[in-house]
C-alpha positions in Angstrom: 0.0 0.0 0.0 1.3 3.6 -0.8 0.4 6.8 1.0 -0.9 9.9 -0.3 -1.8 13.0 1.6 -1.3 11.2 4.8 -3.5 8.3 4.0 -3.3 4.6 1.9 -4.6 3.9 -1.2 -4.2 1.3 -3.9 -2.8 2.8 -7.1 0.3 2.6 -9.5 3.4 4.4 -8.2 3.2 7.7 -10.4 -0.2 8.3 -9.7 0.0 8.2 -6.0 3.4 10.6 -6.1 1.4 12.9 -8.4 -1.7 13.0 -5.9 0.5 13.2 -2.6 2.4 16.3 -5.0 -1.3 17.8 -5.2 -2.7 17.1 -1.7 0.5 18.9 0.0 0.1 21.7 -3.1 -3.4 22.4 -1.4 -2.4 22.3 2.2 0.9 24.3 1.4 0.3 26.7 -1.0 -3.6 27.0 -1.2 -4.1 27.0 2.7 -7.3 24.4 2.2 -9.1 23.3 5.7 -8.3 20.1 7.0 -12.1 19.4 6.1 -11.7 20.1 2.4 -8.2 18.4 2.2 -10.5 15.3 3.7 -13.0 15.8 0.8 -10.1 16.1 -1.8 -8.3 12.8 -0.8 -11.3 10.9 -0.1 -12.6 12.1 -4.1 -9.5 11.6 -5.7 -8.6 8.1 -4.0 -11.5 7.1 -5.7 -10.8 8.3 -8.7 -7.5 6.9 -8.4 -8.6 3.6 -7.9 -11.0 3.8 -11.2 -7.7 4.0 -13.3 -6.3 1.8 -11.5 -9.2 -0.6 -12.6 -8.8 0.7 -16.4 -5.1 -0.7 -15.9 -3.9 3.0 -16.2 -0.2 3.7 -14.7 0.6 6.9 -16.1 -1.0 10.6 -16.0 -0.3 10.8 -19.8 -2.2 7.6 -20.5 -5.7 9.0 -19.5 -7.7 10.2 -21.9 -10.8 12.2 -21.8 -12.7 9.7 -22.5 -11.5 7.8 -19.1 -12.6 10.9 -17.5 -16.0 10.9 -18.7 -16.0 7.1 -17.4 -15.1 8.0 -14.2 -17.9 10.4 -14.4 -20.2 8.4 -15.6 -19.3 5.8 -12.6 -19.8 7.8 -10.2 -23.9 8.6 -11.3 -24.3 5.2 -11.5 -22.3 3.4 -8.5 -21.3 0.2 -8.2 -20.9 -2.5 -5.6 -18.8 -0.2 -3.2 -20.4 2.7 -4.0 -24.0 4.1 -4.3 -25.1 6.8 -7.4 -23.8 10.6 -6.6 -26.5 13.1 -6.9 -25.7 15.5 -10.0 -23.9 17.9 -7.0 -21.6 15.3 -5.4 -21.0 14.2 -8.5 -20.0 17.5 -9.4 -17.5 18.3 -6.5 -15.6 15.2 -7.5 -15.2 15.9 -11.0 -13.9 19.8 -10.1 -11.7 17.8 -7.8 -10.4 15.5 -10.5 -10.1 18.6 -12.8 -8.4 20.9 -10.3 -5.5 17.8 -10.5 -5.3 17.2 -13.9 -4.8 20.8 -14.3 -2.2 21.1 -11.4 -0.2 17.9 -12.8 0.2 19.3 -16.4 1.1 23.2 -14.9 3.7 21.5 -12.7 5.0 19.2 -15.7 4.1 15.9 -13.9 1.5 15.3 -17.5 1.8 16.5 -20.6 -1.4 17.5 -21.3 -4.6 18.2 -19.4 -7.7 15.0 -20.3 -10.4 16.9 -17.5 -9.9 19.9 -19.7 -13.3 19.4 -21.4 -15.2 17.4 -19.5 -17.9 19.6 -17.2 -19.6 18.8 -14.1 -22.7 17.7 -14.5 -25.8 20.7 -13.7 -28.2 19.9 -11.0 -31.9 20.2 -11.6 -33.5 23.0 -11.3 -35.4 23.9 -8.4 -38.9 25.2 -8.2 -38.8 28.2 -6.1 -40.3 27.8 -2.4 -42.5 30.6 -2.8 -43.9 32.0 -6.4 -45.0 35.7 -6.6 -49.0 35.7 -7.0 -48.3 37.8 -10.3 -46.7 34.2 -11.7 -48.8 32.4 -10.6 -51.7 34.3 -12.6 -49.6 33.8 -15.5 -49.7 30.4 -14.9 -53.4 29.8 -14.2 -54.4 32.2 -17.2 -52.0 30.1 -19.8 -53.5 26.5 -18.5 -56.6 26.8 -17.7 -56.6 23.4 -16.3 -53.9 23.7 -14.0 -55.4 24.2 -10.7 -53.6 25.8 -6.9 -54.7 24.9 -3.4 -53.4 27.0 0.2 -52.3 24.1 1.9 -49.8 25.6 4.1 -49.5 28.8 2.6 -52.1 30.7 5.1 -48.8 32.7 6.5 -48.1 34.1 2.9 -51.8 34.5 1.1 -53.1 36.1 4.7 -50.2 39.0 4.3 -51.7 40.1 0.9 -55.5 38.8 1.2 -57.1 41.4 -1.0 -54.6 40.4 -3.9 -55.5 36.9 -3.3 -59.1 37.1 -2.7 -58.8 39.1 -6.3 -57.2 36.0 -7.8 -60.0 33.2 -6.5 -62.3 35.8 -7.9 -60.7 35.9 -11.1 -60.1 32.0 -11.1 -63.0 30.8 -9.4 -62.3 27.3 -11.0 -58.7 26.7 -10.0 -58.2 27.3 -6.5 -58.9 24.4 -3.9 -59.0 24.4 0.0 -56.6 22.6 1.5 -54.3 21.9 4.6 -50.5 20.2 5.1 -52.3 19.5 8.9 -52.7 15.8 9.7 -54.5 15.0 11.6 -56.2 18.6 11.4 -58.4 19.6 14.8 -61.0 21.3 14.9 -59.6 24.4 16.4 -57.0 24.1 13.2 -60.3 24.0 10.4 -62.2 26.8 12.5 -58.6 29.0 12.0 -58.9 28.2 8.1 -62.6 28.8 7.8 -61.7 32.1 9.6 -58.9 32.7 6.9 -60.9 31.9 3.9 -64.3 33.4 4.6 -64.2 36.4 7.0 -62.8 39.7 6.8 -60.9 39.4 10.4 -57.8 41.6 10.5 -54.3 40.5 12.0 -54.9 37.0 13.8 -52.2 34.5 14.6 -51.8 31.7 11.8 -50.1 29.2 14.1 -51.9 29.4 17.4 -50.0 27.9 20.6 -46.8 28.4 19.2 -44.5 30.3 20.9 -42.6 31.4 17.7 -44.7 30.7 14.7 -43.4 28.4 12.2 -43.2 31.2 8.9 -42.6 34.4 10.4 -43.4 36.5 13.4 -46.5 38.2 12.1 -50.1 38.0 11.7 -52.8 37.3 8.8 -55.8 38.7 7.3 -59.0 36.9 6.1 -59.7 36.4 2.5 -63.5 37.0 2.8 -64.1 35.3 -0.4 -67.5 36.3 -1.7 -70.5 33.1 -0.4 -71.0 32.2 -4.1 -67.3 31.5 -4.6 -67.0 28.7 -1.2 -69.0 25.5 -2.8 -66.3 25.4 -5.6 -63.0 26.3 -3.4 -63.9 24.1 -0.4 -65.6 20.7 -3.1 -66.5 21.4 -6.6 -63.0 21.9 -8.2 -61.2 19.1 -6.3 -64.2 16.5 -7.3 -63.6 18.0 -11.1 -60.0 17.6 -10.7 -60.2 13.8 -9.5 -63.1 13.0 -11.9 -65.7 12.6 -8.9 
């Protein structure tokens, strides 16, 4: 077994001088946190070991298609290993490309096979909370897309006259709901109170000390009596075919 950066790890002879060269290049010369140092062994061991397994001895032998392998290896996983999300994924390929690039810049390579081969992008997020404007937009472009408020009394009850306007506008789309389960009683009566009265600044979250969204209070919606069969039934038995 040969060391590298302080630790073992399987690997022709030139490969493991060239990553103990690089780990000592990032505690020397970079000042990297034992933490990250850690994270950079632990990546490039691995890697390491997957040319290793590709019967690779050399820096000059790997090719970018090797690196793409290794890439490509590490989504999927194997026996040892399980599938990296697109992000952990990600780290270890900037690793493996920060040390290609160090090895050619300080002549242990010839040339550079990472050079071209990116991290892969994570997915995109939806955002946690969507502007009411958007999500007009939205309802207007499909009109059979539909919203509910589960869990978003804390938000809707700041701006409940913009809201109110938007059931109005698509009385068809919107659906009662609630995240609570098992709701109380007490917890329906505070979302009856939300949706059909015109009470003014009334705690969302009663009993909590520090309320789960924000410290502040809500607004009723006072959705028009006409407007109630279709939020609180109607639209959710269209929606499930009922």
């Amino acid at each position: 077994m040969s060391q590298a950066g302080g630790g073992t790890t399987t690997g022709p002879s030139d490969l493991v001088r060239a990553l103990r060269t690089y780990l000592d290049h990032l505690v020397v010369e970079r000042g990297l946190a034992p933490n990250s140092i850690s994270s950079y062994r632990r990546d490039l061991r691995r890697y390491l070991g997957h040319l290793d397994a590709a019967g690779i001895t050399s820096l000059d032998d790997v090719t970018e298609q090797v690196v793409s392998g290794f890439l490509m290896a590490l989504r999927e996983g194997d026996a040892e290993h399980q599938p990296l999300s697109a992000s952990s994924a990600g780290r270890t390929v900037v690793a493996v490309r920060g040390f290609h690039k160090f090895a050619l810049k300080d002549g242990l390579a010839t040339h550079d096979p990472s050079a071209a081969v990116r991290p892969p992008t994570p997915a995109k997020r939806l955002p946690k909370a969507v502007p009411l404007a958007d999500v007009e937009r939205l309802l207007e472009a499909a009109p059979h897309y539909g919203i509910d408020i589960a869990g978003r009394m804390a938000e809707l009850g700041r701006q409940p006259r913009r809201f109110a306007r938007l059931v109005r506008d698509h009385p068809d789309q919107v659906l009662f709901g609630t995240d609570i389960f098992p709701a109380t009683e007490e917890q329906f009566r505070l979302h009856f109170r939300f949706v059909e009265t015109a009470d003014e600044s009334f705690g969302y979250d009663p009993g909590s000390e520090v309320p789960g969204q924000g410290r502040w209070n809500v607004s009723g919606l006072d959705l028009a009596p006409e407007l109630l069969p279709g939020v609180y039934r109607d639209n959710a038995r269209r929606f499930l075919g009922l």
